[in-house]
C-alpha positions in Angstrom: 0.0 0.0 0.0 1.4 3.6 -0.5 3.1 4.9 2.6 3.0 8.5 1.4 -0.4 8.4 0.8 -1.3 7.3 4.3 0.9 9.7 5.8 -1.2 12.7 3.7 -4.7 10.9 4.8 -3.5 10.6 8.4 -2.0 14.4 8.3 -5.2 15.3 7.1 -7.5 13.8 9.9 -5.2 15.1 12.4 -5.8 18.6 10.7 -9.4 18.3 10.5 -10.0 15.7 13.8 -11.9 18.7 15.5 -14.8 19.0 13.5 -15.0 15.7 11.3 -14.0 12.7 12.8 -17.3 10.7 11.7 -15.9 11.0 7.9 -12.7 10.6 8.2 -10.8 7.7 7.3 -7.0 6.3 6.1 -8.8 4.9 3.2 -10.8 6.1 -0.3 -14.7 5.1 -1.0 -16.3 5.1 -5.0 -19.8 5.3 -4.9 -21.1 4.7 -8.7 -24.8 5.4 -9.2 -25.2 2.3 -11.2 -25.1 1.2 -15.2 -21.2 2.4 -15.1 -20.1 2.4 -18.6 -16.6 1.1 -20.2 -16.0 4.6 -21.6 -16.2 6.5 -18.4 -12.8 6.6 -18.1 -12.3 9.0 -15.1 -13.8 6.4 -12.7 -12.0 3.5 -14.0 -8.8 5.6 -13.8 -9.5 6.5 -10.2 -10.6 3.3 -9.1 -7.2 1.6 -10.4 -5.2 4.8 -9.3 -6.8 4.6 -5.8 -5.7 0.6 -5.7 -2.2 0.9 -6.2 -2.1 1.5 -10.2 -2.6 -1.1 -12.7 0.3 -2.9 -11.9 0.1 -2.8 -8.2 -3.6 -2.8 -7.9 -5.3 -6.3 -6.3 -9.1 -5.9 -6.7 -11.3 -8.3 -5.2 -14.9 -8.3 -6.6 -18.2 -9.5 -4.4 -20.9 -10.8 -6.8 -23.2 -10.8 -3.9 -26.1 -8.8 -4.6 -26.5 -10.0 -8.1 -28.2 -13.1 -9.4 -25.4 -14.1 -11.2 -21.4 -13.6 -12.2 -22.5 -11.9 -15.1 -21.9 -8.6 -14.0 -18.7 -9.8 -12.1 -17.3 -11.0 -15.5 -18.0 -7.9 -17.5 -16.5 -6.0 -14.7 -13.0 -8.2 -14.4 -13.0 -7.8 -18.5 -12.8 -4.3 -18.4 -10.4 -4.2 -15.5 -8.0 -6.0 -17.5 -8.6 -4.2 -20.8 -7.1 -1.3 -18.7 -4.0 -3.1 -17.7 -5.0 -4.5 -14.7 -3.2 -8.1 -15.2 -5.9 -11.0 -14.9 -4.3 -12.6 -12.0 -4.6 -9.5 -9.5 -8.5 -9.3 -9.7 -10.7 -11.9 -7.8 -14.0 -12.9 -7.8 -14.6 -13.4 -4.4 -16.8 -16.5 -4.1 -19.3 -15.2 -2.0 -22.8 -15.1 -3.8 -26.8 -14.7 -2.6 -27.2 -18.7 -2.6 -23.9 -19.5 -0.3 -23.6 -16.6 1.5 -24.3 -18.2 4.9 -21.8 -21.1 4.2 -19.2 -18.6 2.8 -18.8 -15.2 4.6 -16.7 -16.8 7.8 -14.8 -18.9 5.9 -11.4 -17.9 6.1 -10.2 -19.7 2.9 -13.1 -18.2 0.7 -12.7 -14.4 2.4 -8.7 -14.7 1.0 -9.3 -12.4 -1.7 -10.4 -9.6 0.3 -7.5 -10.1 2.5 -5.4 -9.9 0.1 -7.0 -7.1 -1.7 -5.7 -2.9 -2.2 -9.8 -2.6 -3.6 -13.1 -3.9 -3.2 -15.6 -3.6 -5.7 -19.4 -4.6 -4.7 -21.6 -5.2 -8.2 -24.8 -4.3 -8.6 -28.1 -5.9 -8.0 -30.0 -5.9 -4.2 -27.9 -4.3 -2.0 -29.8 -6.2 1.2 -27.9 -9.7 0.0 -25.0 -7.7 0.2 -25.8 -6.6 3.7 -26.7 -10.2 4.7 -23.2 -11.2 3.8 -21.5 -8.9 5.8 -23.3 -9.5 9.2 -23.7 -12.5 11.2 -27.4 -13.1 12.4 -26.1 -11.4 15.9 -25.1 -8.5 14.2 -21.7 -9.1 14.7 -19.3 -8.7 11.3 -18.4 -11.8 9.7 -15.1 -12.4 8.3 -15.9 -10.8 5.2 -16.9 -7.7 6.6 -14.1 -7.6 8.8 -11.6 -8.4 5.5 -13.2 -5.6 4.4 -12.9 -2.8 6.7 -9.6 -3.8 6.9 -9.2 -2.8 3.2 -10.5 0.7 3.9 -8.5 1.5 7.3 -5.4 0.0 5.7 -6.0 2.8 3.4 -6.9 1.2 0.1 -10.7 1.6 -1.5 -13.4 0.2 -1.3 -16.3 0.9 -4.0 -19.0 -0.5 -5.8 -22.4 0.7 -8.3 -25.5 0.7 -7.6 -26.6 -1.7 -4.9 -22.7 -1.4 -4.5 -23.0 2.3 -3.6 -25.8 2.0 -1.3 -24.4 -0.6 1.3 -21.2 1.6 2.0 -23.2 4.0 4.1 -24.2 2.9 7.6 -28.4 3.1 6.7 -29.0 2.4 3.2 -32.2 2.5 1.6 -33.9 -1.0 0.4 -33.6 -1.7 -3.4 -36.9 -2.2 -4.6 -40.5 -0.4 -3.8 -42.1 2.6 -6.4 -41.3 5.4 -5.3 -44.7 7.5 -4.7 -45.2 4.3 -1.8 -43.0 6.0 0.6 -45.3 9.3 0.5 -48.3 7.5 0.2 -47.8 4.8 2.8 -44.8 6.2 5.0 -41.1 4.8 5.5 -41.7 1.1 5.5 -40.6 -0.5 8.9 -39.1 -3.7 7.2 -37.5 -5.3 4.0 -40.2 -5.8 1.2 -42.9 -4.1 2.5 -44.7 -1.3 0.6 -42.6 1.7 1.1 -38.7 2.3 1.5 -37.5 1.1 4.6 -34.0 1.9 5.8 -31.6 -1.2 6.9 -28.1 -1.3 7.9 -25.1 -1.0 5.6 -21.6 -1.2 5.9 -21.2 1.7 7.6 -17.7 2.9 6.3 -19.6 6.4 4.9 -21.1 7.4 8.1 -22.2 11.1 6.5 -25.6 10.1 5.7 -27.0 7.9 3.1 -26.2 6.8 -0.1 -28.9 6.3 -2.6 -28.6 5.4 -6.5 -30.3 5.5 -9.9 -31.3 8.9 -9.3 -32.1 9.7 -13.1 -33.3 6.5 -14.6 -37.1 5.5 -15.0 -37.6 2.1 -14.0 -40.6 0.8 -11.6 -38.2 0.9 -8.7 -35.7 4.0 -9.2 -37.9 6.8 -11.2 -38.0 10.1 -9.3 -36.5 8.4 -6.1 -35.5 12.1 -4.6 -39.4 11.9 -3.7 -38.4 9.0 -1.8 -35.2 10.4 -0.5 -36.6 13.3 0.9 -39.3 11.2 3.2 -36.7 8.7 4.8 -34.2 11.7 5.8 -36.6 13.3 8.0 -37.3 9.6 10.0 -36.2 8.7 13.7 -32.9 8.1 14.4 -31.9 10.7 11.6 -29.7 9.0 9.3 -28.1 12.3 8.5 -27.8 14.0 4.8 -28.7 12.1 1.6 -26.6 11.7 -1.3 -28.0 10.5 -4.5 -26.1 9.8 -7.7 -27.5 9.5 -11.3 -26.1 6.3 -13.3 -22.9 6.3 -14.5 -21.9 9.3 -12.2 -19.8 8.7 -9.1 -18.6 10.2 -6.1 -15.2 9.9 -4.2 -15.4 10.0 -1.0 -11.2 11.1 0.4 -9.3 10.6 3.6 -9.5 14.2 4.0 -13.5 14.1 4.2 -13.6 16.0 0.8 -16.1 14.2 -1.5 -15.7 14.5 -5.2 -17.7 13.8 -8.2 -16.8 12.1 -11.6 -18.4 11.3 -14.2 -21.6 12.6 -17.0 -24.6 13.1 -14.2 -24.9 14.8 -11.1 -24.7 13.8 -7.2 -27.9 15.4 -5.6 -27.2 16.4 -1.9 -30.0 16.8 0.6 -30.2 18.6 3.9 -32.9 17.4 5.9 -31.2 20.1 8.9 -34.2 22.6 9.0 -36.9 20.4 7.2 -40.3 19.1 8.9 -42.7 16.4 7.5 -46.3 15.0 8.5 -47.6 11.8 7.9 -51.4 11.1 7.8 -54.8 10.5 6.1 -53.2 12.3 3.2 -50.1 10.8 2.4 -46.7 13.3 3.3 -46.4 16.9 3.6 -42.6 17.8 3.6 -41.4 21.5 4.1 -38.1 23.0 3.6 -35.8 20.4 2.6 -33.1 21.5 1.0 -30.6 20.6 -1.8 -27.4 20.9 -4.2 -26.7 19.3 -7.3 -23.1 18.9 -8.2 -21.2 17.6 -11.5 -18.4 16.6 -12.5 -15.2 17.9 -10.9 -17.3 19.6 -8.1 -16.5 18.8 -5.1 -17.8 19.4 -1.5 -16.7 19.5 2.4 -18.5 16.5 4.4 -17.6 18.9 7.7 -18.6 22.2 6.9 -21.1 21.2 3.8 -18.9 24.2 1.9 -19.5 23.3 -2.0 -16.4 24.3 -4.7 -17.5 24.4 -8.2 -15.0 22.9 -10.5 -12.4 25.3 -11.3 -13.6 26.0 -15.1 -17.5 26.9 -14.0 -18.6 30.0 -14.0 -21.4 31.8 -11.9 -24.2 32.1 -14.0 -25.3 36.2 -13.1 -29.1 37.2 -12.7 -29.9 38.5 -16.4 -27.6 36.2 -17.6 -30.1 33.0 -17.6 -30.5 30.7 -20.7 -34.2 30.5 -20.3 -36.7 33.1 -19.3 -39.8 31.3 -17.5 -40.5 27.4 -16.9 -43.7 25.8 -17.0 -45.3 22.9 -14.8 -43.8 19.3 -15.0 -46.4 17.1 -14.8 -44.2 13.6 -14.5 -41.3 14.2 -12.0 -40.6 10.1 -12.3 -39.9 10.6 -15.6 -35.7 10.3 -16.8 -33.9 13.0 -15.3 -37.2 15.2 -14.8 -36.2 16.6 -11.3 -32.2 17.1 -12.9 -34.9 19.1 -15.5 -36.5 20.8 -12.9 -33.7 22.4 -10.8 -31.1 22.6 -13.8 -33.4 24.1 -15.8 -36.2 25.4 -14.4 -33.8 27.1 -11.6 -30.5 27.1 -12.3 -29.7 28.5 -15.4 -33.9 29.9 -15.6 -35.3 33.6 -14.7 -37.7 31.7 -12.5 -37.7 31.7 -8.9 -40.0 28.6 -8.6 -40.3 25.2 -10.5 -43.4 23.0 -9.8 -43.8 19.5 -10.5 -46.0 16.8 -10.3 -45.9 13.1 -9.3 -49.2 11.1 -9.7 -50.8 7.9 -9.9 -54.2 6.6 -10.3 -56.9 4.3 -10.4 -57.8 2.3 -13.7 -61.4 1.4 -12.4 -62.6 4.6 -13.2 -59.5 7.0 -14.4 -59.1 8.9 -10.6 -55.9 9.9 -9.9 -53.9 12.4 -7.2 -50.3 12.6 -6.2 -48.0 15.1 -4.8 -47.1 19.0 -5.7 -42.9 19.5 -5.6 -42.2 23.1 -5.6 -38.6 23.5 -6.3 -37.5 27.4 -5.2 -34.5 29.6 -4.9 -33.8 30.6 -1.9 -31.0 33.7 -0.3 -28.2 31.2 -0.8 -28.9 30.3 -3.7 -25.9 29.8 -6.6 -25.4 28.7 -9.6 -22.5 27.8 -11.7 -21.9 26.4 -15.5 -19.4 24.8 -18.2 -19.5 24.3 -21.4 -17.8 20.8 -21.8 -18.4 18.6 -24.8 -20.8 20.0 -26.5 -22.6 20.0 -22.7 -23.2 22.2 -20.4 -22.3 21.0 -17.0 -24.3 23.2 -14.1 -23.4 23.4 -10.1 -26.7 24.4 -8.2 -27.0 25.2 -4.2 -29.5 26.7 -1.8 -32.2 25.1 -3.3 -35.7 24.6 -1.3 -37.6 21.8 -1.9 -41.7 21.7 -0.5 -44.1 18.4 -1.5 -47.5 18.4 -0.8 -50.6 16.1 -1.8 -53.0 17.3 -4.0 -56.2 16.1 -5.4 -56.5 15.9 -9.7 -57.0 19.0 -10.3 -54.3 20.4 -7.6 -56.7 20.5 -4.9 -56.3 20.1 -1.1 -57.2 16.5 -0.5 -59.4 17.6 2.2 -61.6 19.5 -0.9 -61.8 16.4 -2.6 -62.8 13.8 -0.1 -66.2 11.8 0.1 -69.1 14.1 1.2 -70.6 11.0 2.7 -67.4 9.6 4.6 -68.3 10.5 8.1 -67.3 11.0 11.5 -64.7 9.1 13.7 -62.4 6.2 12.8 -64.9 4.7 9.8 -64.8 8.6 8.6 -61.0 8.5 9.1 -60.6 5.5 7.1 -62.5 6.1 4.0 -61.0 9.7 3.6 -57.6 7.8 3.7 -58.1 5.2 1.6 -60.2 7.3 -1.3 -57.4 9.5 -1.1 -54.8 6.8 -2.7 -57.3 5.3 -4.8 -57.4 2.2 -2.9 -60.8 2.6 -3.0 -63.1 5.1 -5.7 -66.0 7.0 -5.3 -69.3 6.9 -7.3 -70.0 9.5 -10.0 -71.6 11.7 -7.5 -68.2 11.8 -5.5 -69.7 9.5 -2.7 -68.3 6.5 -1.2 -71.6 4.7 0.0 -70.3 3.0 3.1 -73.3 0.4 3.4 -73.5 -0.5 0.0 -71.9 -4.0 -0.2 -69.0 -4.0 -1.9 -68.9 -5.9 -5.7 -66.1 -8.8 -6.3 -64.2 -6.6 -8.8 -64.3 -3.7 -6.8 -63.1 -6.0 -4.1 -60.1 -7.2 -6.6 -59.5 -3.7 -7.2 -58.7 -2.6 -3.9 -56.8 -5.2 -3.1 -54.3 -5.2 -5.7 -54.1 -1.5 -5.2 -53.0 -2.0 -1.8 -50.6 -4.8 -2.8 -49.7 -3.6 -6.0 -48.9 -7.6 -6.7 -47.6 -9.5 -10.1 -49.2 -12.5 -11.3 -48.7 -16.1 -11.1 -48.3 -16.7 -14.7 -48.9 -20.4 -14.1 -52.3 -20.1 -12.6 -53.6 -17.1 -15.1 -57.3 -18.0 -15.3 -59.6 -17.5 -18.1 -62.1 -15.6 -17.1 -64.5 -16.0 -19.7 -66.8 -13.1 -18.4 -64.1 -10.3 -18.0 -62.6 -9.4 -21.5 -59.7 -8.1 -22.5 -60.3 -4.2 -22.5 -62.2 -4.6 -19.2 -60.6 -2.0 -16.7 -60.2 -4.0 -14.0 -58.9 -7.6 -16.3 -55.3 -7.1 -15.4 -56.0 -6.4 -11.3 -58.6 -9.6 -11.5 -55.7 -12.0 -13.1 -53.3 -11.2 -10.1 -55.6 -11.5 -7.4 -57.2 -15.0 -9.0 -54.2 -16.3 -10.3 -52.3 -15.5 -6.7 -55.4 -17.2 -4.9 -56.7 -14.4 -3.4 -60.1 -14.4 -4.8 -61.4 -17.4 -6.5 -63.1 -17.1 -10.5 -61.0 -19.0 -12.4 -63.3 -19.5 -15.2 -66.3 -17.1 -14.4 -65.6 -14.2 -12.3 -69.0 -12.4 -11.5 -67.1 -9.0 -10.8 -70.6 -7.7 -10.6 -71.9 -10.0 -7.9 -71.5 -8.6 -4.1 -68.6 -10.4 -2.3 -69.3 -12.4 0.2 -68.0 -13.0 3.8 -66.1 -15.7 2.6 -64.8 -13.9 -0.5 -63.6 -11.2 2.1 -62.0 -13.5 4.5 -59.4 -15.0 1.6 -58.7 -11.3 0.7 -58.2 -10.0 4.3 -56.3 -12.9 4.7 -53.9 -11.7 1.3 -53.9 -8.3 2.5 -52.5 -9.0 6.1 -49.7 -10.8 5.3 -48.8 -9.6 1.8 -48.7 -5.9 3.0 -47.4 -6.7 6.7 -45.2 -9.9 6.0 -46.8 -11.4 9.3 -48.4 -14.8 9.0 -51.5 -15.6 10.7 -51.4 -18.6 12.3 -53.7 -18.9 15.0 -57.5 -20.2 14.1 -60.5 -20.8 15.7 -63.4 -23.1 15.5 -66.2 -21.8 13.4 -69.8 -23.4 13.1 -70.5 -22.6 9.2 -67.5 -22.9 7.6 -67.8 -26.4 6.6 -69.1 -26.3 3.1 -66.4 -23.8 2.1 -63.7 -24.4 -0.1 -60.9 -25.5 2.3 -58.8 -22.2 2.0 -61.8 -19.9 2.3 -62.2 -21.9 5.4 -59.0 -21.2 6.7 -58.7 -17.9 6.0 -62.3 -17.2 7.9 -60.7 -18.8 11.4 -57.3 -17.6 11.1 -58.6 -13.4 10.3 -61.4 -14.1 13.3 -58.7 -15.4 15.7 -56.4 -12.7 14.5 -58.9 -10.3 15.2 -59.5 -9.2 11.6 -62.6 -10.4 10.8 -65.9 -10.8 13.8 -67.9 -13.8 14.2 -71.1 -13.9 16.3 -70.6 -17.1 18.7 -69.0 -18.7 16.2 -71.0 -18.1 13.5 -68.9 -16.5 10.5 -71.9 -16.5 8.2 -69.7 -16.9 5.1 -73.1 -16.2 2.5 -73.3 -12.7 3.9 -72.0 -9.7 1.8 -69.6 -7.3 3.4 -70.0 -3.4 3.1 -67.5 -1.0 1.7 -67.0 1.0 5.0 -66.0 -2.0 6.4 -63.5 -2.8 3.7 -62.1 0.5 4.1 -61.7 0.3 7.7 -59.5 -2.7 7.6 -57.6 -1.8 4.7 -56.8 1.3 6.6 -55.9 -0.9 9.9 -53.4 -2.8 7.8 -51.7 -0.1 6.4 -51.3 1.7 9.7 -53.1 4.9 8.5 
């Protein structure tokens, strides 16, 4: 390892001690937003330069939050196109199947021993996590080899999933992104909702989230997402989220510095507040920076320096002159669009943005206001690089609140019939996300019993669920341009509702129709099982998991019986549908 370059990294925390000691460290992190591209040179370069050089260099690769080498392979291949000889790069043989068999043995964790870098692929970075920590929490011996990298002063770095598991909270890899506002910060893995689990823990400035600019069902417009899980309890401190094929370096010195074609967003959650409640989440004053390449920033003092060839971009010296509202912020790159252009380099003071979702039963849809804003601080720098221009942007405010479909308070919009106390409560939360839809007449009609498709609808709006593509069914009385075909096929194919031939979506559900859903809903959306059950007098002529699901929800407390009697024939009413979604969903 190079002496000389431990003795600057351990001059440099001595200098800094005072005010930084959570960042600092004798070694390097690379965070890489994911989809890192051959032809971005400058990371490769600093990767290779941080290990030693290509001569020197002995990089270890851990495959583990992939599904397969594949993206290990590529990764090695490119290595050695650089000049990294074949024999200094490992695959360390540590993968999501063997993990538990793998990550304490001594002879398999070798390569990370013996390694000046450690490169963590792509893919979900919870495998990785599991990999690192034994089921006490303690590290295992792979986590250990690592760390030891990083304080020996060599660099550990990774894309993607990669990225994320170097902080010490690191956001969960899949979940759409509008779920964290509409159902809060989930509390566990694969539950509606981001949650936030533990990470390596060798970037302890905040969070490290990825894929900032890409649409995809589980990465589009993810600063929505990042803004909600800043503001939870324990604060996991600033966020820091990269767009693909952007990185950021992370020195000894606690400088960070970015590299690469995209931008690092920065968020400050310091003077923000946020509410949680019938209406989804109401953030207020979060703030943020967006850096590119060759910016860098201070981890200590949060003092951002433009690369040395921007410019500050002077009022009256905008590009544009006005913006105009952007109705899909989950679009690719849309909130890059909205502060790079609509702020940055824009007359404008404000940019507003929209994020919405809706209801294919009958076209209703909400979502969230984002009103982007310059604020006294604010500054703005730019380059013109490769036929590019390359902005820096700071002291940017950042507000999100709900809003009906046509930009409404929800409160305006809510059912006229909902109602008082906790039924009241319910309905207004559940109409609000669509899980449930209103008549033409924007009423709810709590005692009208609820149909089977409307049933199906609500649940696979709660779940948001993909088929079984084995069990599709036919449904010979739901055609193909029916609204609701695609939500009936994943609830019947799952075995949530029965139908597999004839569906009846018109037909009131029944008792026992409701139990198999509740039954779906409890543990899909809160990963519990039920497993108690209680006797039930007239459950006998059910099918056997209607049956089931009737004693387990009564025993559970989800469902009521009357001394025992279930009455499986009755139907159930919307209110109290809407009531126990809104029980499950902790609204």
């Amino acid at each position: 390892m190079n002496k000389q370059r431990n003795l600057r990294g351990l001059l440099a925390a001595l200098i800094l001690s005072g005010s930084a000691d959570a960042v600092l460290a004798d070694g390097n992190l690379l965070a890489v937003g994911g989809m890192l591209r051959a032809s971005n040179s400058p990371v490769y370069e600093k990767l290779i330069e941080l290990a030693g050089g290509a001569q020197q260099a002995r990089i270890a690769i851990m495959p583990t939050a992939s599904g397969s080498l594949g993206s290990s392979k590529r990764f090695q291949a490119e290595l050695e196109a650089l000049g990294v000889p074949a024999e200094h790069i490992r695959i360390v043989g540590i993968d999501r199947h063997n993990y538990q068999d793998t990550m304490n043995d001594p002879a398999v964790v070798a390569p990370l021993r013996e390694a000046s870098a450690v490169w963590f692929v792509g893919g979900d970075q919870a495998r990785i996590a599991r990999a690192l920590f034994n089921a006490d929490g303690s590290p295992s011996l792979a986590m250990q080899a690592v760390q030891a990298v990083y304080d020996k002063g060599g660099v550990v770095a990774g894309t993607s999933a990669g990225a994320s598991i170097l902080g010490a909270r690191m956001p969960t890899a899949y979940g759409v992104v509008m779920d964290t506002l509409d159902f809060g910060v989930a509390s566990a893995e694969g539950r509606r909702g981001t949650a936030l689990l533990r990470g390596a823990g060798l970037f302890k400035a905040g969070v490290i989230d990825q894929h900032f600019d890409k649409i995809e069902e589980t990465s589009s417009g993810r600063a929505a997402r990042m803004a909600s899980y800043l503001l939870e309890q324990p604060a996991p401190g600033k966020g820091f989220g990269l767009d693909t094929n952007t990185a950021m370096w992370i020195k000894p010195s606690g400088e960070l510095e970015v590299l690469g074609e995209g931008y690092l967003t920065i968020m400050d959650p310091a003077a923000a507040k946020k509410s949680f409640g019938l209406y989804g989440t109401r953030i207020d004053d979060m703030r943020l920076a967006m850096l590119g390449h060759g910016d860098r920033y201070d981890l200590a003092s949060g003092e951002i320096r433009p690369d040395a060839g921007k410019q500050p971009i002077e009022p009256g010296n905008e590009y544009l002159v006005g913006n105009r509202l952007l109705t899909d912020l989950s679009a690719v790159s849309a909130i890059n669009r909205a502060v790079l252009y609509g702020l940055a380099d824009n007359t404008a003071s404000r940019q507003l943005g929209l994020m919405t979702r809706y209801n294919p039963a009958n076209g209703y849809h909400y979502g969230y206001r984002f009103e982007f804003s310059k604020q006294a601080d604010f500054a703005a720098h730019s380059r013109f690089h490769d036929s590019q221009t390359n902005y820096s942007v700071s002291g940017v405010r950042l507000d999100i609140r709900p809003v009906t479909a046509d930009l409404r308070e929800p409160a305006a919009g809510a059912p006229r019939d909902a109602g008082n106390g906790r039924r009241g409560d319910a309905i207004r939360a559940v109409t609000f996300r669509g899980l449930m839809t209103l008549n033409a007449e924007g009423a709810f009609e709590a005692q009208r019993p609820i149909t089977r498709g409307e049933l199906a609808n609500a649940l696979q709006m709660t779940l948001a669920a993909e088929p079984n593509l084995k069990a599709l069914p036919t449904l010979s009385d739901v055609p193909a341009e029916h609204p609701l075909r695609e939500h009936i096929e994943v609830v019947v194919s799952n075995g949530w509702m029965d139908g597999a031939e004839r569906f009846d979506a018109e037909r009131p559900a029944s008792r026992a129709d409701w139990a198999l859903a509740c039954k779906a809903l409890v543990e899909r959306f809160s990963g519990a099982t039920l497993s108690k059950s209680v006797a039930l007098q007239d459950v006998a002529d059910l099918a056997a998991a209607n049956a089931e699901a009737a004693a387990q929800t009564v025993a559970e407390g989800w469902l009521s019986a009357n001394q025992g009697r279930f009455e499986p024939a009755a139907p159930v009413a919307r209110g109290e549908v809407a009531e126990t979604l809104a029980r499950i969903i902790g609204l």
